[in-house]
C-alpha positions as CSV (number, residue, x, y, z in Angstrom):
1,X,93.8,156.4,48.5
2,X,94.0,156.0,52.3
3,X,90.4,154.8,52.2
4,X,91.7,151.8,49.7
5,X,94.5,150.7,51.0
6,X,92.8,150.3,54.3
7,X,90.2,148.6,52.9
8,X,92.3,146.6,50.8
9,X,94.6,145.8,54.1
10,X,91.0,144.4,55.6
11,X,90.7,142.3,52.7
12,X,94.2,140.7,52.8
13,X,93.8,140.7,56.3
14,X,91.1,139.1,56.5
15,X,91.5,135.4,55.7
16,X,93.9,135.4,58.2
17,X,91.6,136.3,60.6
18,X,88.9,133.8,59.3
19,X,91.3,130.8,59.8
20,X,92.1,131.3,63.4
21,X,88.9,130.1,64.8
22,X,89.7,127.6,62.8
23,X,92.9,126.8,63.8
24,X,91.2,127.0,67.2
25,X,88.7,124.6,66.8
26,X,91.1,121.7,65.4
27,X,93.4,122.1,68.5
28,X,90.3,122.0,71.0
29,X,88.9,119.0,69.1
30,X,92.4,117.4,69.2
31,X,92.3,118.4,72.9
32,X,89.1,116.8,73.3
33,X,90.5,113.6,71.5
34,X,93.6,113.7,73.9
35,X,91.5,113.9,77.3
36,X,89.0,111.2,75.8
37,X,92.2,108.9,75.3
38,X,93.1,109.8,78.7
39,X,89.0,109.4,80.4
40,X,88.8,106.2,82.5
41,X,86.1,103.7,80.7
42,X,83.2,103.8,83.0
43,X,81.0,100.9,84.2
44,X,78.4,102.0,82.3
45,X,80.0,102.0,79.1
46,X,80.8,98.2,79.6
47,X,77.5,97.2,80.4
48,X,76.2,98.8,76.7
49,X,78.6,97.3,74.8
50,X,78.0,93.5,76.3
51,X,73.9,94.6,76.2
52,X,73.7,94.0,80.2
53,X,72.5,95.8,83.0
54,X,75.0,97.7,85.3
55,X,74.0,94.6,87.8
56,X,75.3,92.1,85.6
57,X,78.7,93.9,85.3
58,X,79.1,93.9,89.1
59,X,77.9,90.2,89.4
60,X,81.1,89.5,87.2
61,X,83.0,91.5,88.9
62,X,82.6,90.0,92.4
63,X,80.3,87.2,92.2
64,X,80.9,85.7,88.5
65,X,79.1,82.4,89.2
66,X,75.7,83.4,89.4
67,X,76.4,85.2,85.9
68,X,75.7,82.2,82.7
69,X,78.6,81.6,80.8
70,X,77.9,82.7,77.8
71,X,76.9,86.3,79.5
72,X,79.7,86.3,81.5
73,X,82.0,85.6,78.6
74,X,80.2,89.0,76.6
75,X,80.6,91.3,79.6
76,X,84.5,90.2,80.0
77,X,84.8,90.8,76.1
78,X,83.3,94.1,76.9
79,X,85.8,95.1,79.4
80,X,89.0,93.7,77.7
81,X,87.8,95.7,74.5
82,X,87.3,98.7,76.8
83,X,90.2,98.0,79.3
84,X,87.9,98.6,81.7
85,X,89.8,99.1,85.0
86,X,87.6,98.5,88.0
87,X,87.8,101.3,91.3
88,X,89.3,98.5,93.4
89,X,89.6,101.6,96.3
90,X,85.7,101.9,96.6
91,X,85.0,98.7,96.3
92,X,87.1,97.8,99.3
93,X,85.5,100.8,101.1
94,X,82.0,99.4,100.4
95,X,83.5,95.9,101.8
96,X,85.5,96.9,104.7
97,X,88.6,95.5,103.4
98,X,91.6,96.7,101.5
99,X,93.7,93.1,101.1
100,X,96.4,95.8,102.2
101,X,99.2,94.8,104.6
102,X,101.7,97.7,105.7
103,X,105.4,96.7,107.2
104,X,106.8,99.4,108.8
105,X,110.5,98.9,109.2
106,X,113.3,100.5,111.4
107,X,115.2,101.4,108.1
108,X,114.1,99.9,104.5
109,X,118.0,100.3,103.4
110,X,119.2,97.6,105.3
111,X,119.3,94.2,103.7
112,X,118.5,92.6,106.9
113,X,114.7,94.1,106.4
114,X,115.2,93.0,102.7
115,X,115.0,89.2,103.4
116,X,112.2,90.3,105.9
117,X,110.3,91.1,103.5
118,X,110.8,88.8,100.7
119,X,109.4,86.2,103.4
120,X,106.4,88.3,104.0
121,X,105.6,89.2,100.6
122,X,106.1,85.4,99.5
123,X,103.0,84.8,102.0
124,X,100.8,88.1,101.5
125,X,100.8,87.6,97.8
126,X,99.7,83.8,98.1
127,X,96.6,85.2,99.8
128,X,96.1,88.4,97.0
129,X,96.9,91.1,99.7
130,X,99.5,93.6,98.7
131,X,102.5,94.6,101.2
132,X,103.0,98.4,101.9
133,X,106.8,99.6,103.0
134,X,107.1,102.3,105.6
135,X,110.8,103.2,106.5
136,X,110.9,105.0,110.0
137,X,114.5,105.6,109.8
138,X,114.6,104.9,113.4
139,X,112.4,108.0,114.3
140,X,109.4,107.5,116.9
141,X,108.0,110.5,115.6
142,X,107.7,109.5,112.5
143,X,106.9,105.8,113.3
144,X,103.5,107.8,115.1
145,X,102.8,109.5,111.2
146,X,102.4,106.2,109.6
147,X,100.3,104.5,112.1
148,X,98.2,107.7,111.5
149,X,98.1,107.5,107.9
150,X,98.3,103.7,107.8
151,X,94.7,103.7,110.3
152,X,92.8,106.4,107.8
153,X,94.0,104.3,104.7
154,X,92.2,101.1,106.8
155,X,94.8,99.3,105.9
156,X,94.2,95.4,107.0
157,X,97.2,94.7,109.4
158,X,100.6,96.4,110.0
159,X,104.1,94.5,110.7
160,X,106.4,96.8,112.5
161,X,109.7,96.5,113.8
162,X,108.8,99.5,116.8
163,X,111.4,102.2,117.3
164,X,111.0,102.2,120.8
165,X,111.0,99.5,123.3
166,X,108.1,100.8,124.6
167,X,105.1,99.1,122.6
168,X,102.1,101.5,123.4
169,X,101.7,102.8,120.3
170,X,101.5,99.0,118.6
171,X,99.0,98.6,121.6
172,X,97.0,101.1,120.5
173,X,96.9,100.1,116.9
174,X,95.6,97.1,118.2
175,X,93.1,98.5,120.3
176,X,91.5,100.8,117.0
177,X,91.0,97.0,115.7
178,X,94.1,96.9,113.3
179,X,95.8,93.2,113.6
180,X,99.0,93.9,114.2
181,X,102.2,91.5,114.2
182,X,105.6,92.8,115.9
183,X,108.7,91.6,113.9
184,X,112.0,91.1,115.6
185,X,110.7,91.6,118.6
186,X,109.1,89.8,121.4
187,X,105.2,90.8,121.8
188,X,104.4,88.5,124.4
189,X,104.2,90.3,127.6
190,X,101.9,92.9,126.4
191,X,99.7,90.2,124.3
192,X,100.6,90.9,120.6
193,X,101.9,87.9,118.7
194,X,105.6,88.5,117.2
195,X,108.2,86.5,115.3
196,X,112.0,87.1,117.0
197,X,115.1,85.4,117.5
198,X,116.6,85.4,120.8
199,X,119.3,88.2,120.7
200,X,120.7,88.4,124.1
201,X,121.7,84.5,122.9
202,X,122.7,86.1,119.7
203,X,125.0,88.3,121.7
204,X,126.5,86.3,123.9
205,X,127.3,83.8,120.9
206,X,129.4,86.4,119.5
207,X,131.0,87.8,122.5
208,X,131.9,84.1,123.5
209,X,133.5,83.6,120.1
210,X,136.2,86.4,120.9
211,X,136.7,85.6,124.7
212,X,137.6,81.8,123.2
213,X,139.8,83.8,120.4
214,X,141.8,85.1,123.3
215,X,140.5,88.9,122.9
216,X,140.7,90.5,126.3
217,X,139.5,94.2,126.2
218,X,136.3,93.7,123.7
219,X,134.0,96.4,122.7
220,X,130.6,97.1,121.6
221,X,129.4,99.1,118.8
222,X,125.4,99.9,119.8
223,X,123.0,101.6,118.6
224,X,120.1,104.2,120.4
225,X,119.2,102.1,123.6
226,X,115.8,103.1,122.9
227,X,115.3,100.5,120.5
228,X,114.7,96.5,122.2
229,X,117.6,95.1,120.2
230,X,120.2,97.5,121.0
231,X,119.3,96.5,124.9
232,X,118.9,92.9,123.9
233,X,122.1,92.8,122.6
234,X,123.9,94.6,125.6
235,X,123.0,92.6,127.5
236,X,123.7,88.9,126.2
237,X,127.4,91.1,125.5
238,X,127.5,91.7,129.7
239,X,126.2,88.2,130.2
240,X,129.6,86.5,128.2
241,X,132.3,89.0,129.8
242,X,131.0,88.4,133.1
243,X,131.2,84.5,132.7
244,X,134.8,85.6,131.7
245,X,135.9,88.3,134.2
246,X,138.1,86.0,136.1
247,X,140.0,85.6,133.2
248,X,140.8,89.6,132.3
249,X,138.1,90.1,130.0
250,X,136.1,93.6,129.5
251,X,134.2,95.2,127.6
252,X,133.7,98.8,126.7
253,X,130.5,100.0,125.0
254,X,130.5,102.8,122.5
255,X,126.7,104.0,121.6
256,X,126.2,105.7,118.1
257,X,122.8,107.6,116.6
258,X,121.7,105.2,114.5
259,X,122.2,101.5,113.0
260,X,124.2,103.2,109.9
261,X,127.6,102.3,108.2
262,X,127.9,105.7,108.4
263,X,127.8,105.9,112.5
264,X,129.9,102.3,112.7
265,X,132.8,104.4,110.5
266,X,132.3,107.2,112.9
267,X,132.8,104.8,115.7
268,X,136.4,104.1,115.3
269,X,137.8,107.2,116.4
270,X,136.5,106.2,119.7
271,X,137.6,102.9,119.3
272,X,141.4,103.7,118.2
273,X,141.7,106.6,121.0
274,X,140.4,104.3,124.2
275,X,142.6,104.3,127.0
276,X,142.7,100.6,126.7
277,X,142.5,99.8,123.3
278,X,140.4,96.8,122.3
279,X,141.5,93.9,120.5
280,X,138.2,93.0,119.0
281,X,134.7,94.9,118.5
282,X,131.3,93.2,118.2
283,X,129.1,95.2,116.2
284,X,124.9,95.8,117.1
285,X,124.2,95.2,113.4
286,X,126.2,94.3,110.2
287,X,125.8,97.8,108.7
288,X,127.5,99.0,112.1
289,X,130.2,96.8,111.0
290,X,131.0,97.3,107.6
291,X,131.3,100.7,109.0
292,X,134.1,100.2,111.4
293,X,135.4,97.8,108.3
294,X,135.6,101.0,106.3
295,X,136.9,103.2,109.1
296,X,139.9,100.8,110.7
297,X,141.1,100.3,106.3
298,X,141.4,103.9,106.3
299,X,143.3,104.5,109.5
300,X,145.6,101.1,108.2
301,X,144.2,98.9,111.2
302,X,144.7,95.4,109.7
303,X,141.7,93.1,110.8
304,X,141.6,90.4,112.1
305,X,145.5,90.7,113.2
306,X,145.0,94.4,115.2
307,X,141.4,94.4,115.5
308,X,139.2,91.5,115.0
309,X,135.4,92.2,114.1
310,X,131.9,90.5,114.6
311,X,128.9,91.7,113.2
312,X,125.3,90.9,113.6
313,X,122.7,89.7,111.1
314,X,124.6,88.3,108.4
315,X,123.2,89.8,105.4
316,X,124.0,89.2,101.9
317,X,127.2,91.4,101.9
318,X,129.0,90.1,104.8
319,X,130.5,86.9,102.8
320,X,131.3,89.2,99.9
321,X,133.8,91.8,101.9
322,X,137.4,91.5,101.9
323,X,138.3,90.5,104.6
324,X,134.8,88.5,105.0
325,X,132.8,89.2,107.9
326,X,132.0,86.9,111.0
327,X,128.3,87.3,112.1
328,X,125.5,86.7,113.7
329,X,123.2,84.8,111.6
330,X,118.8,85.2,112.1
331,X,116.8,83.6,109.9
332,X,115.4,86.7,107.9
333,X,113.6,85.4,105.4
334,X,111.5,82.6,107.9
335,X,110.9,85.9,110.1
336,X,108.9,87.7,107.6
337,X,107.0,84.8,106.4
338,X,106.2,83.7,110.3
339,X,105.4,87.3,110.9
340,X,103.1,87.1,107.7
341,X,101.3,84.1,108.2
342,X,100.2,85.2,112.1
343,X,98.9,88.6,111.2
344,X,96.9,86.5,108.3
345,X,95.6,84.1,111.2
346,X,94.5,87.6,112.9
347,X,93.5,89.6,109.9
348,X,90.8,86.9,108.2
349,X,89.6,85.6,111.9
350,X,90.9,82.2,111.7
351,X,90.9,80.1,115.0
352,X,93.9,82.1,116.3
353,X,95.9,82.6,120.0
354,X,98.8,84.6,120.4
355,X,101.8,83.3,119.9
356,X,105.3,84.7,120.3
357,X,107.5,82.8,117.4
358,X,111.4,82.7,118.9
359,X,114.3,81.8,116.2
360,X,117.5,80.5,117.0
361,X,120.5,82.4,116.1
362,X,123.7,81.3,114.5
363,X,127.3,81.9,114.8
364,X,128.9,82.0,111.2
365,X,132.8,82.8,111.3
366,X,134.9,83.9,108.3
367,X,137.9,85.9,108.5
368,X,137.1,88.9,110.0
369,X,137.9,87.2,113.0
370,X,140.9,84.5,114.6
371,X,142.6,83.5,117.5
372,X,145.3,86.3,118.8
373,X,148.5,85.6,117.4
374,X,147.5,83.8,114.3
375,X,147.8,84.4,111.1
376,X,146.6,81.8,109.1
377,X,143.5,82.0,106.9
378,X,140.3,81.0,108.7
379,X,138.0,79.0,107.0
380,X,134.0,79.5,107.1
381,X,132.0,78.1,109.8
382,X,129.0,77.4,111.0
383,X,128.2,76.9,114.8
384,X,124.9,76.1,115.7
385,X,123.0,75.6,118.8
């Protein structure tokens, strides 16, 4: 009895067991089917279907008029069919070139960079090169990483906006026969070409604006004096209050970490507990500014009428604010693409010397800033040099 059910348990049993290899075999084939949908088409598999040689494939590729029509129109059939997708990557290697350009940019966050790059793009894509974005956040350290990995990638040319005003490292770059441009930032004395505007002019434009508003005791909101703009912009600051020291005017300087609305909001405390408290603050960037916007709101500072404001830049937000902000204006978007079309002039060997591009910058006043005393609204304006 034992004996029979046991060998009637194998029996049942044993379609069970039958069925798994099976079951086993349709899930490994629908595996197989699955990674074969997945399996890049190779160049090989183009060239049967059109009937061609694997020479014939790469003449269409990269030299398509030495290829007849009516065999060039079979092999791109072929690959359409296919969707063949050509290694781009090693055929770059093979030719030296990766029609790669990298910007490397104090902080990819601020809008200022955005218009940058819009203008650099615009003339990179014109030309089929594709623009890489690298976001230092202000960190040297981290600026040194990407030339690293930028240089082993062989990418064609860099932009970069350098974190410090020392400009060894873009030196180097250039040295280890990468092109590179400098944006927003004079290149000439150590031989790099660079698109700029003139920022200690920049400066002083908005430091003049408040000493003719009647502001006395101005300050500055800076960022890390390591970086060229921050000194720039001190010093066309220094420039207008010394002009105006005969009639009362200083200025008091308050340096933060970083070119953050976080580190302008930060800023106020300082501002609000000075011995002499200014009237007015001037502001390294706009992000800096909409900062100290931010903090004087919250500690019920009305601006302009306690504390008038300036920032620097004039990105897209600054007319959008309540109150709107005075600023700075640099042409952003003519930066990048001046930038761009230099490192091209470098990167293809066209007839090329280096230049160092200087923009103007512009004084645009809203309501963020008026005369001491008054109260009336202030219209937008432009003042230009």
């Amino acid at each position: 009895m034992t004996n029979d059910r046991f060998r009637m348990g194998l029996r049942a049993e044993a379609p069970v067991h039958q069925a798994e290899p099976a079951e086993r075999s349709r899930s490994s084939a629908s595996g197989a089917d699955r990674s074969s949908a997945k399996r890049r088409v190779t160049i090989r598999e183009v060239a049967n279907l059109a009937q061609v040689s694997l020479g014939t494939v790469s003449n269409v590729l990269n030299n398509p008029s030495v290829v007849a029509p009516t065999t060039r129109k079979r092999v791109l059939d072929a690959i359409d069919s296919t969707r063949f997708v050509r290694n781009t990557a090693a055929h770059q290697l093979r030719a030296g070139k990766s029609r790669t350009i990298a910007a490397v940019l104090l902080d990819i966050a601020n809008p200022f960079f955005t218009e940058i790059v819009r203008g650099a793009e615009h003339v990179l894509r014109e030309q089929d090169y594709v623009l890489m974005l690298c976001s230092t956040d202000e960190s040297a350290n981290r600026e040194q990483r990407y030339f690293r990995m930028l240089e082993e990638h062989r990418v064609d040319g860099i932009l970069v906006c350098p974190v410090d005003s020392d400009l060894e490292s873009a030196v180097a770059l250039v040295a280890h026969g990468i092109p590179t441009v400098l944006l927003d930032r004079d290149g000439s004395s150590f031989g790099l070409c660079s698109a700029a505007v003139d920022d200690i002019r920049g400066a002083e434009l908005a430091a003049n604006h408040l000493v003719e508003l009647g502001h006395q005791v101005i300050a500055l909101v800076n960022g890390p004096s390591t970086i060229r703009q921050c000194i720039d912009r001190r010093e066309g600051a220094r420039r207008s209050v010394r002009r105006a020291r005969r009639r009362g005017v200083s200025l008091q300087e308050f340096v933060v970490g970083a070119l953050t609305i976080d580190q302008g909001e930060r800023a106020v405390a300082g501002l609000l507990g000075a011995e002499r408290r200014p009237s007015a603050v001037m502001c390294a960037n706009d992000l800096l500014a909409f900062g100290v916007l931010r903090g004087l709101a919250a500690a019920e500072v009305a601006v302009p009428e306690e504390m008038a404001v300036v920032g620097y830049d004039d990105v897209v937000f600054a007319s959008m604010l309540s109150p709107t902000l005075s600023s700075i204006r640099q042409p952003k978007y003519e930066l990048g693409v001046a930038a761009a079309e230099l490192l091209l002039e470098e990167v293809t060997g066209a007839p090329h010397e280096h230049r160092a591009i200087r923009f103007e910058p512009e004084l645009v006043v809203r309501a963020s800033t008026r005369p001491v005393g008054e109260h009336t609204p202030c219209n937008e304006r432009h003042v230009e040099l």
